[in-house]
C-alpha positions in Angstrom: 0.0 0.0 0.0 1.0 3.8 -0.8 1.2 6.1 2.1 1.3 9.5 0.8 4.2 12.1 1.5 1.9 13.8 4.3 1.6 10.8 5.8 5.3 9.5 5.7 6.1 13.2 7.1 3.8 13.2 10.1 5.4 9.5 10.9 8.6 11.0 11.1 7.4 14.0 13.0 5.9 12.1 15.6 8.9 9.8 15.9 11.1 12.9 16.0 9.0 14.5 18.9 8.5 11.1 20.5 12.3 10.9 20.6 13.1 14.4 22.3 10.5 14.7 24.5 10.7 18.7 24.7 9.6 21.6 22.6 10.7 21.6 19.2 11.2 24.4 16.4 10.2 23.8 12.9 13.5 25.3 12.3 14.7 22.2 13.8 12.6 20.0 12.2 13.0 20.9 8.6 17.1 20.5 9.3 17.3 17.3 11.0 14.1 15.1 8.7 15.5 17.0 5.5 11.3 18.3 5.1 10.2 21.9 4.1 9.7 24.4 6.7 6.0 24.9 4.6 5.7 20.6 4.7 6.1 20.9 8.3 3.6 23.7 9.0 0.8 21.7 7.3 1.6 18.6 9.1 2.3 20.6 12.2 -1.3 21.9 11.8 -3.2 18.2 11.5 -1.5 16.4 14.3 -2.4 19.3 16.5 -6.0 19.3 15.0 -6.0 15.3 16.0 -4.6 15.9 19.5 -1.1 14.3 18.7 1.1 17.0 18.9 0.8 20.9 21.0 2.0 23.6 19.5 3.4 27.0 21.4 3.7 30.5 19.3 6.2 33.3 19.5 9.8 33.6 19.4 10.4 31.0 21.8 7.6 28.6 20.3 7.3 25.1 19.1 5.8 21.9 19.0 6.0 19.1 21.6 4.2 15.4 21.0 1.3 14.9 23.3 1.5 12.9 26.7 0.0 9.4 25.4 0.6 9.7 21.8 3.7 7.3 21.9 0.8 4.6 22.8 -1.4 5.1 19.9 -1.0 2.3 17.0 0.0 3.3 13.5 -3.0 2.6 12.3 -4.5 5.0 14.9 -2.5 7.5 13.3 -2.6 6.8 9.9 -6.4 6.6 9.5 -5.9 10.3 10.6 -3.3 11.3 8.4 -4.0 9.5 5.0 -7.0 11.3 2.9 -8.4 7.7 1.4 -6.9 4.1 1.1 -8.9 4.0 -2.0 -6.6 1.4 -4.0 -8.4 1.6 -7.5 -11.7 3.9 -8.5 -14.1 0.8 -7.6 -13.5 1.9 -3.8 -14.2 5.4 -4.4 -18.7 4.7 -3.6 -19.1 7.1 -7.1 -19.8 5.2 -10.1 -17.0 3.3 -11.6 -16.6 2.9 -15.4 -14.5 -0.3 -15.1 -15.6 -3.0 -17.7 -15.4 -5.6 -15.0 -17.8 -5.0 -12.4 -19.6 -6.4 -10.9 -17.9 -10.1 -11.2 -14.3 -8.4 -10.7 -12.1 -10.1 -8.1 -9.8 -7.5 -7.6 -11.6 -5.9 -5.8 -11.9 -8.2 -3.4 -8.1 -9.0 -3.2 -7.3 -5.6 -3.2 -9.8 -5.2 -0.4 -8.0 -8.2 1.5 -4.4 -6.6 1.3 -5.9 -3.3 2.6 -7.2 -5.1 5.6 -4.1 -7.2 6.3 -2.3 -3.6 6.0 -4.1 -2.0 8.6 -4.2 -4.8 10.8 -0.1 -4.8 10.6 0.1 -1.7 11.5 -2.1 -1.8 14.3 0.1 -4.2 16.2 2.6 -1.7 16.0 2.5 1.3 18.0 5.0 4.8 17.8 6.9 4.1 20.9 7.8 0.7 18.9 9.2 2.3 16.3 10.6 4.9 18.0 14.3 4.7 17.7 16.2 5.3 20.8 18.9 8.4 19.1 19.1 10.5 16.2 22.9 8.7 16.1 24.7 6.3 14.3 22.6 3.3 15.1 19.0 4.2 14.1 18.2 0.7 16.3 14.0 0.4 17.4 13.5 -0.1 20.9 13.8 -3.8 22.0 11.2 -5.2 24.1 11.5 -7.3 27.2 14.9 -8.0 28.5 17.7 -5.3 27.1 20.6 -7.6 27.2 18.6 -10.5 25.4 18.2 -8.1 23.2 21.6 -7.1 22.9 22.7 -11.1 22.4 20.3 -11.1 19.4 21.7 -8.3 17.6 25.4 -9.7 18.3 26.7 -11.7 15.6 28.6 -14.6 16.4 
């Protein structure tokens, strides 16, 4: 499935937030995740709008991730974010002109994929994916025991 570039930039906004923890320019932003300054304003305005992120004007201003938002899925956030998972015109609900319909099976199959998406990402949550420094080693947070975790990433 496609996410569009919105979407891929309020992931990474929320990540970014999620990892600092604190206020946030959009100066910042746009330098560190490589996004417009005018991408970032648009996002900036949703995931406020949707109660992930607060926002702070003025010279000393920002934006800081809301407490709790780490806990919300991906699909949770991208059902927010995305304007349609409309895979071909048959999911749109206006008349289609395709030649197929009604005894098409792509629909269904595409229907099917779009589910199984959705499902994988709501298994997943922003603290999962999270990762734990801007540095080197862009690593996700391990779960459970930390140095199990660290014998399972240590090649022999």
């Amino acid at each position: 499935m496609y996410l569009t570039d919105h979407t891929d930039y309020s992931l990474r906004v929320l990540m970014y937030l999620n990892q600092r923890r604190n206020l946030v320019t959009l100066n910042e932003l746009a330098v560190s995740l490589k996004i417009s300054k005018n991408n970032l304003i648009k996002v900036s305005h949703q995931l406020a709008k949707i109660g992930l992120i607060e926002t702070s004007r003025g010279r000393s201003g920002g934006i800081w991730i809301h407490p709790g938002a780490g806990e919300k899925s991906l699909r949770e956030i991208v059902l927010q974010t995305e304007e349609s998972f409309r895979p071909a015109e048959c999911f749109s609900g206006r008349k289609c002109e395709c030649t197929f319909l009604p005894a098409c099976g792509l629909k269904k199959t595409l229907a099917g994929a779009l589910t199984a998406f959705l499902d994988a990402l709501a298994m997943t949550t922003l603290n999962d994916v999270t990762p734990r420094s801007l540095g080197a080693s862009l690593q996700p947070r391990a779960r459970g025991n930390p140095s199990e975790a660290r014998r399972r990433r240590t090649p022999n």
